[in-house]
N, C-alpha and C positions, 0 to 999 in steps of 0.2 A: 527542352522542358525540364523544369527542375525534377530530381527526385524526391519522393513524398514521404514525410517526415514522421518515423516513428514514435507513438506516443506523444500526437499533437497537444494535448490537452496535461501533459504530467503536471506539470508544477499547479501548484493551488488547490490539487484532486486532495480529498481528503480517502482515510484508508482506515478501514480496521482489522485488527488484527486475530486471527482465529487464536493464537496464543498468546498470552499476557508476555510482554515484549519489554526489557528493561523497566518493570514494574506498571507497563502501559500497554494498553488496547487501542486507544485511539492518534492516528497520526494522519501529517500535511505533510505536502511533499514540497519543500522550498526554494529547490534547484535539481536542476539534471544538469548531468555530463555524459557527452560521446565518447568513447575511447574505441575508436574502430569501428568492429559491427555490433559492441555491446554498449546500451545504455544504461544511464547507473541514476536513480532517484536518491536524492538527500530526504532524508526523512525525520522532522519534528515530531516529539510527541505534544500533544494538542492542549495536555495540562501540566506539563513541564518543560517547557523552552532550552533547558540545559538538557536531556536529551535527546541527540540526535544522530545518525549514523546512516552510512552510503547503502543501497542494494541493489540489485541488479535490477531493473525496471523490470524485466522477463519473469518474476516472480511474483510481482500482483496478477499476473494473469491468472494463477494458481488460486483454486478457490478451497483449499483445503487449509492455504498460508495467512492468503485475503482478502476481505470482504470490500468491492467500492463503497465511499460513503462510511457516514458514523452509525454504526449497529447499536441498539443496545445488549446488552449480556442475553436478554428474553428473546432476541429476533438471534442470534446469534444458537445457542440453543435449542431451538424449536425448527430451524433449518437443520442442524447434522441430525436432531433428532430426526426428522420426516426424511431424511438421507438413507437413514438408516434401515427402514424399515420398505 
């Protein structure tokens, strides 16, 4: 039986970012790589194609880093707000 594949769904997932990132919030994930037991997401941002850079796929888990999906700034916001309290 094959073993089951982490992060079936990476590539195409779109992400946002809780912190303005290379001047961007919003990004796609265009490629993964395995390197061992870690996997790595390439990451587009969504309104500049000339930004892009590797990260550890274990780090979209983190939801203080990132958000699944395209957030606006208002839904972004009103969630750490309601966090917070």
């Amino acid at each position: 039986m094959p073993k089951k594949q982490k992060f079936p769904y990476l590539v195409g997932s779109k992400w946002t970012s809780q912190q303005t990132t290379w001047g961007w919030r919003h990004f796609q994930v265009v490629n993964r790589k395995n390197e061992g037991r870690w996997i790595f997401a390439e990451m587009i941002a969504a309104c500049d194609p000339s930004v892009r850079f590797w990260l550890n796929a274990q780090q979209l888990k983190d939801s203080n880093l990132w958000q699944a999906g395209w957030q606006m700034l208002q839904e972004i916001t009103a969630e750490s707000e309601a966090s917070e309290t």
